[in-house]
PASEBA-1860 file (N, C-alpha, C; in nm, 3 decimals):
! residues 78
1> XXXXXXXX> -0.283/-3.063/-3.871/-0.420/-3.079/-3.915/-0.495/-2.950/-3.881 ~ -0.589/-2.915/-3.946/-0.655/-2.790/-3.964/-0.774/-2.809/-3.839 ~ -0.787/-2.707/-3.789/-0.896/-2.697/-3.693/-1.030/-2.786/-3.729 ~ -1.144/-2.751/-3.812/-1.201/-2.804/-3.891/-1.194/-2.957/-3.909 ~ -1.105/-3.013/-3.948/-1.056/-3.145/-3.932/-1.065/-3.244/-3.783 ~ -0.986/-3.143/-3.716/-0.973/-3.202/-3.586/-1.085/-3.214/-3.573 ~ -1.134/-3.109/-3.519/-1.347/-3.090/-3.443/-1.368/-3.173/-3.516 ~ -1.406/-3.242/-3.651/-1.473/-3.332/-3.730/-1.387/-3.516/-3.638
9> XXXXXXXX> -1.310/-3.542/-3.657/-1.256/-3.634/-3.582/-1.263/-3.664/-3.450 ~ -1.237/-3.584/-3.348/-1.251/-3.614/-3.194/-1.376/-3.658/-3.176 ~ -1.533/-3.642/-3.201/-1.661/-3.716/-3.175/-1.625/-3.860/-3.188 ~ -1.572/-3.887/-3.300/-1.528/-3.996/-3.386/-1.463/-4.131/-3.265 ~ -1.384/-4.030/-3.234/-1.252/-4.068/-3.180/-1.350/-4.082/-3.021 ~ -1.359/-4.034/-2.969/-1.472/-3.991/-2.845/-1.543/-4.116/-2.795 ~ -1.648/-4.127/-2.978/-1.763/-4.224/-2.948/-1.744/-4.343/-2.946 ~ -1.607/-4.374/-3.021/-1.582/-4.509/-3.019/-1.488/-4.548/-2.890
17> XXXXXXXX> -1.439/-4.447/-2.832/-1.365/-4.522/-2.690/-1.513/-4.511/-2.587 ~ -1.600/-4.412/-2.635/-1.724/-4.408/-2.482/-1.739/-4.579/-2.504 ~ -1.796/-4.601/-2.626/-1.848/-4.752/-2.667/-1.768/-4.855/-2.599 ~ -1.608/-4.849/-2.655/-1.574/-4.945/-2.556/-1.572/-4.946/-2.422 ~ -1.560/-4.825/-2.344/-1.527/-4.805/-2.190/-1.678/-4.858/-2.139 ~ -1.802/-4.843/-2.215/-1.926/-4.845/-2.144/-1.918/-5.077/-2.179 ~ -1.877/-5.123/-2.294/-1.894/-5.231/-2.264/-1.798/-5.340/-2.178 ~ -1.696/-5.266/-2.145/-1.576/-5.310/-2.037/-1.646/-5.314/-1.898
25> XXXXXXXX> -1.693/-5.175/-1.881/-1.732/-5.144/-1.748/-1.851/-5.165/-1.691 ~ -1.993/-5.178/-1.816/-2.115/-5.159/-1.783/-2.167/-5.016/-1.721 ~ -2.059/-4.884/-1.689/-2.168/-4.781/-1.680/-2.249/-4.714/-1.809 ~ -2.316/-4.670/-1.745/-2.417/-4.618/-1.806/-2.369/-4.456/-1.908 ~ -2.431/-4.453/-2.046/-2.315/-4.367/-2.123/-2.335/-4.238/-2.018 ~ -2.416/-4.222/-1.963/-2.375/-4.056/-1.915/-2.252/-4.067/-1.806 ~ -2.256/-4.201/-1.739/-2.151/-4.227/-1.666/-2.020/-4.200/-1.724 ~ -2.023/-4.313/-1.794/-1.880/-4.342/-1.931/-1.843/-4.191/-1.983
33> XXXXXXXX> -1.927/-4.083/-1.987/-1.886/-4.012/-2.086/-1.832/-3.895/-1.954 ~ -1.889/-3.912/-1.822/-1.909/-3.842/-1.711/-1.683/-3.852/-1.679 ~ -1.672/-3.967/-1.644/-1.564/-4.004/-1.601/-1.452/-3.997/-1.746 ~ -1.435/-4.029/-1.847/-1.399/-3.967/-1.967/-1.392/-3.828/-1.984 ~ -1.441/-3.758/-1.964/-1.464/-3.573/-1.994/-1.333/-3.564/-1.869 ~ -1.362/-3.578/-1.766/-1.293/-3.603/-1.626/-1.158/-3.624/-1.628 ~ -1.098/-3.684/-1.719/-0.990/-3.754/-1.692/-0.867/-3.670/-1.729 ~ -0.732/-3.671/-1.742/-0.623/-3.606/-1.797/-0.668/-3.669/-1.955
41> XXXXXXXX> -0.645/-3.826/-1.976/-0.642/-3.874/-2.095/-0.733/-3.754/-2.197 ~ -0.865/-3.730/-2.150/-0.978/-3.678/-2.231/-0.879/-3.518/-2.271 ~ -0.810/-3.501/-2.170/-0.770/-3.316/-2.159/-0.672/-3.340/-2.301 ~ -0.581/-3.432/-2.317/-0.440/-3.453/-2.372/-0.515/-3.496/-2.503 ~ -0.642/-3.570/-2.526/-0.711/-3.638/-2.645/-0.734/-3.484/-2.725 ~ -0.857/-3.368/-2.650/-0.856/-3.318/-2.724/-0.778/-3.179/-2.779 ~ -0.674/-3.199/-2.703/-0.534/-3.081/-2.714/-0.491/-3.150/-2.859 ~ -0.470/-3.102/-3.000/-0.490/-3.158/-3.120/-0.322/-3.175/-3.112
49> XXXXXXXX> -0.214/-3.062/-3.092/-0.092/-3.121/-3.075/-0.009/-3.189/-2.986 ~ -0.093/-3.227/-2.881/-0.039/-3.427/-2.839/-0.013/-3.515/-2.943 ~ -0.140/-3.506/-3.035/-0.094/-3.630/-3.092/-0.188/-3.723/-3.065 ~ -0.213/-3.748/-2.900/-0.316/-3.848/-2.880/-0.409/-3.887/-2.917 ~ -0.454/-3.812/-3.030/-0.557/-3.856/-3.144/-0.547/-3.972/-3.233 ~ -0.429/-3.971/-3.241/-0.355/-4.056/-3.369/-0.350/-4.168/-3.284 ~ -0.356/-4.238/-3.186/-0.357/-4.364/-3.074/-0.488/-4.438/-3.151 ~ -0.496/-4.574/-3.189/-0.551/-4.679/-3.209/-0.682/-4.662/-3.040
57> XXXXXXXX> -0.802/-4.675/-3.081/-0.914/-4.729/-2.965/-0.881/-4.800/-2.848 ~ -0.830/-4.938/-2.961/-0.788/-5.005/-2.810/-0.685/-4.952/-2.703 ~ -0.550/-4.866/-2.817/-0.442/-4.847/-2.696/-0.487/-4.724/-2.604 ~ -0.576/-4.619/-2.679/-0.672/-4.529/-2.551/-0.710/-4.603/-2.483 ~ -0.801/-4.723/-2.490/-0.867/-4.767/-2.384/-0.738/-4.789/-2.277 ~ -0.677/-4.863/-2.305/-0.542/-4.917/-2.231/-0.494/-4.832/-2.150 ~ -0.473/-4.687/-2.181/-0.403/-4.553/-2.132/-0.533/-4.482/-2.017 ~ -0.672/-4.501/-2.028/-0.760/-4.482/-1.960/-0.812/-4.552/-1.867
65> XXXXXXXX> -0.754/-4.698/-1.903/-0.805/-4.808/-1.768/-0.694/-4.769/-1.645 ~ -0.522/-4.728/-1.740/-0.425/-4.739/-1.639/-0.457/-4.613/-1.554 ~ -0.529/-4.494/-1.619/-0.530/-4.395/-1.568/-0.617/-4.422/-1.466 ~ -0.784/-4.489/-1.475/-0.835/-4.481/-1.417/-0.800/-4.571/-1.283 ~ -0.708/-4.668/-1.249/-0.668/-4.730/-1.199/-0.554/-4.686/-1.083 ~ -0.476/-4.617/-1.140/-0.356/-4.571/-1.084/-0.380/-4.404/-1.031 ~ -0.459/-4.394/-1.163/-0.463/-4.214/-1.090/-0.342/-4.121/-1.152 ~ -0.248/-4.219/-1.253/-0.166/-4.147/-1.332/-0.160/-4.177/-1.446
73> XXXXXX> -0.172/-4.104/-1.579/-0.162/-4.095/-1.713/-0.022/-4.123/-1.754 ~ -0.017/-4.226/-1.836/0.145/-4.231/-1.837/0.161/-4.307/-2.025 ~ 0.187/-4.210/-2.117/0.197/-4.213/-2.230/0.271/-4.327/-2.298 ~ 0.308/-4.394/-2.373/0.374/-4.507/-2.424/0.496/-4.449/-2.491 ~ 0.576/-4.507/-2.451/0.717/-4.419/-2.574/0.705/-4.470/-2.685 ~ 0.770/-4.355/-2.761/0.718/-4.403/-2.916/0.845/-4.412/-3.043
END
């Protein structure tokens, strides 16, 4: 995918996991977006050849609760 593309998608991609993480958790979006920016998940989301773009909302959320939980990022085999 073309640069251009990507940058146009990741907000996308971004706003709709802040949305869910802020109604799971109740922080507040500067929080949500505070601890998100923070994370490995966020580093690997917007590195465009991971891939991790292409992950469904919910299974980010899933990969960001475990992260935030465990303290380790641990990808799904595919």
């Amino acid at each position: 995918m073309d640069k251009e593309k990507f940058a146009a998608i990741l907000p996308v991609i971004t706003g709709g996991l802040i949305s869910k993480i802020i109604a799971e958790t109740k922080l507040s979006e500067d929080e949500a977006f505070n601890k998100l920016y923070n994370s490995e998940l966020y580093a690997a989301l917007e590195n465009e050849e991971t891939k991790v773009w292409t992950y469904s909302i919910p299974k980010l959320l899933d990969l960001y609760n475990a992260e935030i939980t465990t303290g380790i990022l641990d990808f799904p085999d595919c």
